[in-house]
C-alpha positions as CSV (number, residue, x, y, z in Angstrom):
1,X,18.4,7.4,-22.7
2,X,18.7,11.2,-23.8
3,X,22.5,10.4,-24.6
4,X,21.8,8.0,-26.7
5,X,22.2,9.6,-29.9
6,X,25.2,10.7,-29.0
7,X,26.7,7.7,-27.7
8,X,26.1,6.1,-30.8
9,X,27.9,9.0,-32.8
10,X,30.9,8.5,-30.7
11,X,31.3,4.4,-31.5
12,X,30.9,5.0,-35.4
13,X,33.7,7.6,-34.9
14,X,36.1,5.1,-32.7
15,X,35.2,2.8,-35.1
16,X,36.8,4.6,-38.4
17,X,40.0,5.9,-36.2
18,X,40.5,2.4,-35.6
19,X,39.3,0.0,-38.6
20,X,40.5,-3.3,-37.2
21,X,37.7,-2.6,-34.8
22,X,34.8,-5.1,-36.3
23,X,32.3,-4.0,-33.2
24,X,31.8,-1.4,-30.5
25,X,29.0,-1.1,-27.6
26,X,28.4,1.2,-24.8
27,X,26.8,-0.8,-21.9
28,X,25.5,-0.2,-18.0
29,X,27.7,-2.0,-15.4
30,X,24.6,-4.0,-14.6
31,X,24.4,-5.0,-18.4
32,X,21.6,-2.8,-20.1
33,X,22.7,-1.9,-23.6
34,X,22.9,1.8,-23.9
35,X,24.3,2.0,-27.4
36,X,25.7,-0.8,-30.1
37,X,27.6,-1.1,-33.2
38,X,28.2,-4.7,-33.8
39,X,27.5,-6.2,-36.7
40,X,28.9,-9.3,-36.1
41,X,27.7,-10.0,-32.6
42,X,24.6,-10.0,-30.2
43,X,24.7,-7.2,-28.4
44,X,22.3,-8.2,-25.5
45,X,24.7,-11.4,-24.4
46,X,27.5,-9.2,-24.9
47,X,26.4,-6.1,-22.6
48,X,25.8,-9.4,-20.1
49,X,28.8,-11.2,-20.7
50,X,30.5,-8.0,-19.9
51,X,28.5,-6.8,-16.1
52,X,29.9,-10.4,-15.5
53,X,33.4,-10.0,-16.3
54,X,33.2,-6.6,-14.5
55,X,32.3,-7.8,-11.5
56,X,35.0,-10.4,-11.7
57,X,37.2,-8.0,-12.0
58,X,36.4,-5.2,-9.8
59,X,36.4,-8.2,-6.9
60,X,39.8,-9.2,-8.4
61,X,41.3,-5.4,-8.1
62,X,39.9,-4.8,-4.8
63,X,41.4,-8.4,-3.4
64,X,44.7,-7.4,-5.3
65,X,44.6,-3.8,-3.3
66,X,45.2,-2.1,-7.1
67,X,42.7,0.3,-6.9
68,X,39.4,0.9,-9.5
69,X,38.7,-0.7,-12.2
70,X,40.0,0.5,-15.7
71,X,40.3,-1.8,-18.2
72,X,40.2,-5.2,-18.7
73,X,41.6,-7.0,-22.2
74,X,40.8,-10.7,-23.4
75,X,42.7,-12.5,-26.1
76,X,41.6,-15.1,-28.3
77,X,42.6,-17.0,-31.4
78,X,41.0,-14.3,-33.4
79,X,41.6,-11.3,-31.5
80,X,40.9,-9.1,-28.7
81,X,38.0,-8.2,-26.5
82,X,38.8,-5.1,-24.6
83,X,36.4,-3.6,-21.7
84,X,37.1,-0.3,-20.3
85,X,35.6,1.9,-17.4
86,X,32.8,4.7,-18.9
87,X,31.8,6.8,-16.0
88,X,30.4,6.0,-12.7
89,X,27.8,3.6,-14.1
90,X,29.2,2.4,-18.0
91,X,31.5,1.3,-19.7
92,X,32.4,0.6,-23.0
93,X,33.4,-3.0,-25.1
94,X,35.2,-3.0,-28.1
95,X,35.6,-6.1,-30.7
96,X,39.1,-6.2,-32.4
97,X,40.5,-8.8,-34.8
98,X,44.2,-9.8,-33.8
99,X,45.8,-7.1,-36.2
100,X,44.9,-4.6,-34.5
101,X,47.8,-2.5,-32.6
102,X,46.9,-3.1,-29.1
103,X,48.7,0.5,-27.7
104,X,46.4,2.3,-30.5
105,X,43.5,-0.2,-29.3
106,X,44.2,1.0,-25.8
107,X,44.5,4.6,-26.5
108,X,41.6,5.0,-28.7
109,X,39.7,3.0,-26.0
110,X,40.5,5.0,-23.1
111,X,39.2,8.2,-24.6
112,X,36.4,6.9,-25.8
113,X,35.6,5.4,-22.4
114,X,36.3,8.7,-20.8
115,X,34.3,10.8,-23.9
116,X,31.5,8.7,-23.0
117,X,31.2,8.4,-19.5
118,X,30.9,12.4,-19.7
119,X,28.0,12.1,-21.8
120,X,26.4,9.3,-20.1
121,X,26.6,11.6,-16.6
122,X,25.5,14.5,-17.6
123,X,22.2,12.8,-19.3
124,X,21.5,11.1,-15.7
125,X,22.3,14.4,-14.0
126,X,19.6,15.9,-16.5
127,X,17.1,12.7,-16.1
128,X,17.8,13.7,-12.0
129,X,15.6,16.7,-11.9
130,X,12.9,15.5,-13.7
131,X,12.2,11.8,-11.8
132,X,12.4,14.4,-8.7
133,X,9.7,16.4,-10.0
134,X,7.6,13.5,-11.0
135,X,7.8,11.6,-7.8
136,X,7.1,15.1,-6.1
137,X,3.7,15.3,-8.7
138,X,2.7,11.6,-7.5
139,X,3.3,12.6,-3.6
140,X,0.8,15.8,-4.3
141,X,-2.3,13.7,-4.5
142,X,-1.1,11.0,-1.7
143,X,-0.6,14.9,0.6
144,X,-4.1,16.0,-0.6
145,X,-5.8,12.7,0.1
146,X,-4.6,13.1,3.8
147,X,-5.7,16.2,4.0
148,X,-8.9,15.7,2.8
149,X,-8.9,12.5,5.3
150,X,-7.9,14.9,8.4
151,X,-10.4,17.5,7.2
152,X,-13.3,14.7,7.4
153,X,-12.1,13.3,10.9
154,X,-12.3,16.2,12.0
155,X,-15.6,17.1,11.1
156,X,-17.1,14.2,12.6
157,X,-15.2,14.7,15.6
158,X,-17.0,17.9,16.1
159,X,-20.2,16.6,15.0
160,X,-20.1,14.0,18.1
161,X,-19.1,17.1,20.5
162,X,-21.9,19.1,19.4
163,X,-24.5,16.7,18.7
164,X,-25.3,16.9,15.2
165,X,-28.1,15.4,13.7
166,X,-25.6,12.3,12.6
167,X,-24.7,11.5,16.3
168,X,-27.5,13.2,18.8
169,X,-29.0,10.1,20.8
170,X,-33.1,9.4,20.6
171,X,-35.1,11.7,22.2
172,X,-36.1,11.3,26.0
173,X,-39.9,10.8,25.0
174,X,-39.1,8.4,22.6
175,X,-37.8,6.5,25.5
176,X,-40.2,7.0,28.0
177,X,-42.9,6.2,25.1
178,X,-40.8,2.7,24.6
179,X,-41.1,1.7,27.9
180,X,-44.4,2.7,28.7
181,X,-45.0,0.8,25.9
182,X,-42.4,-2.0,27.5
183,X,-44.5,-2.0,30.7
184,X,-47.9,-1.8,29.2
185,X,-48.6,-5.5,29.6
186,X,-47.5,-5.7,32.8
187,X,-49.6,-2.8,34.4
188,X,-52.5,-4.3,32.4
189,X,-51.9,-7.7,34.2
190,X,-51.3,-5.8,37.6
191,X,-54.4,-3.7,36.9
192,X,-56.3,-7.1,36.1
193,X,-55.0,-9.0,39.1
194,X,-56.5,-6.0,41.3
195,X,-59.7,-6.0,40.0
196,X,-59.8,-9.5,40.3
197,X,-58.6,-9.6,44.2
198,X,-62.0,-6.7,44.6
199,X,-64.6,-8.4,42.9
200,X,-63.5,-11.8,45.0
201,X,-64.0,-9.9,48.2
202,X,-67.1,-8.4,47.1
203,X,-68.2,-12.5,46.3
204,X,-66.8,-13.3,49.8
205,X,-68.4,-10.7,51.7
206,X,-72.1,-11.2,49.9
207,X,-71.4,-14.8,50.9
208,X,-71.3,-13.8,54.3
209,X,-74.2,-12.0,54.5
210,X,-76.1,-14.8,53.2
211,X,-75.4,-17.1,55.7
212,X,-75.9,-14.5,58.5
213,X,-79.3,-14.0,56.7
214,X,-79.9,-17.2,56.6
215,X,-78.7,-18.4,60.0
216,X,-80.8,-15.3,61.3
217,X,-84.2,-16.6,59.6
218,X,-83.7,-20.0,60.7
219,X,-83.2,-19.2,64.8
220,X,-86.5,-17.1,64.2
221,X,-88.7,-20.2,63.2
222,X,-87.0,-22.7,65.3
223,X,-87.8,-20.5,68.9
224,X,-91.0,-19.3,68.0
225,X,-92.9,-22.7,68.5
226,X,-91.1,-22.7,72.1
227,X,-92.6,-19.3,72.8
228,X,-96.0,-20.9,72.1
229,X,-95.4,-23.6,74.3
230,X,-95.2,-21.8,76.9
């Protein structure tokens, strides 16, 4: 976080205007840690301790009717754990032994709430155009891909309404060729079949002759004796 820094400056400064502070930390309401200055504690389970006890409660104030949450103060045999509203989206734990003065605890903790919720704001309103930008820079390419994409369907659209050399069918002769060559068999069989049917009545009709030659010859020699006769 760009505020960080700055954050940071602001706890080591609560920290000396109240010295029975003994830790101080500066966490998301969904329990990142944004800054820390305890020495004495983990500041990871703390910053989640503390989105827990937030959200119990914000759900107590809203079921109570009393409005936003603005602080929230735990005491212990040891002393105090104090939470208070940082912003929108922070807020801000402090660690106190029990003798500290808890009006100078509260005080001090309410400006410093309010001190840092200003600069946690204004970083995320800084943060805000730049995430913009960079989502619009990854959204260029996606826009550019498309466009390239509508650019190549429509090229091939017109290729297949003019008949480019991708899409123009076969030519005809290549057809034609195909199924003469298709048919070629068959006209070979037909032809075959024909040539067949005329040689066989050439065989017949010789045939025929013969015997009429024949029959002829044989009525010759079988009268011609009778002729004698007589």
């Amino acid at each position: 976080m760009a505020a960080e820094a700055e954050v940071l400056d602001e706890l080591h400064r609560l920290r000396s205007r109240v010295p029975q502070l003994t830790g101080a930390l500066a966490a998301s309401v969904d329990g990142l840690v944004l800054a820390q200055d305890t020495p004495g504690a983990e500041p990871g389970g703390v910053a989640a301790l503390t989105a827990a006890a937030l959200g119990v409660a914000v759900r107590m104030t809203d079921t109570t009717g009393q409005g936003d949450f603005r602080e929230l103060l735990i005491r212990g045999v040891n002393g105090y754990v104090a939470t208070y509203a940082a912003g929108s989206s922070a807020v801000l734990t402090l660690l106190a032994d029990d003798r500290v003065n808890v009006g100078r605890l509260h005080l001090e903790g309410r400006r410093a709430g309010t001190r840092i919720g200003e600069l946690i704001d204004a970083a995320m309103d800084r943060a805000e155009p730049q995430r913009t930008t960079a989502a619009t820079a990854d959204a260029e390419p996606t826009a550019s891909a498309r466009a390239a994409s509508g650019r190549a369907t429509a090229a091939r659209v017109t290729r297949q309404r003019t008949g480019s050399p991708r899409t123009r069918p076969a030519p005809a002769t290549t057809e034609r060729a195909t199924t003469e060559r298709a048919t070629t068999p068959q006209d070979a069989d037909d032809r075959k079949t024909d040539d067949q049917r005329i040689n066989d009545q050439g065989t017949d009709d010789r045939r025929t002759s013969s015997r009429t030659t024949a029959y002829r010859s044989t009525s010759g020699r079988t009268t011609e004796p009778t002729s004698k006769n007589r």
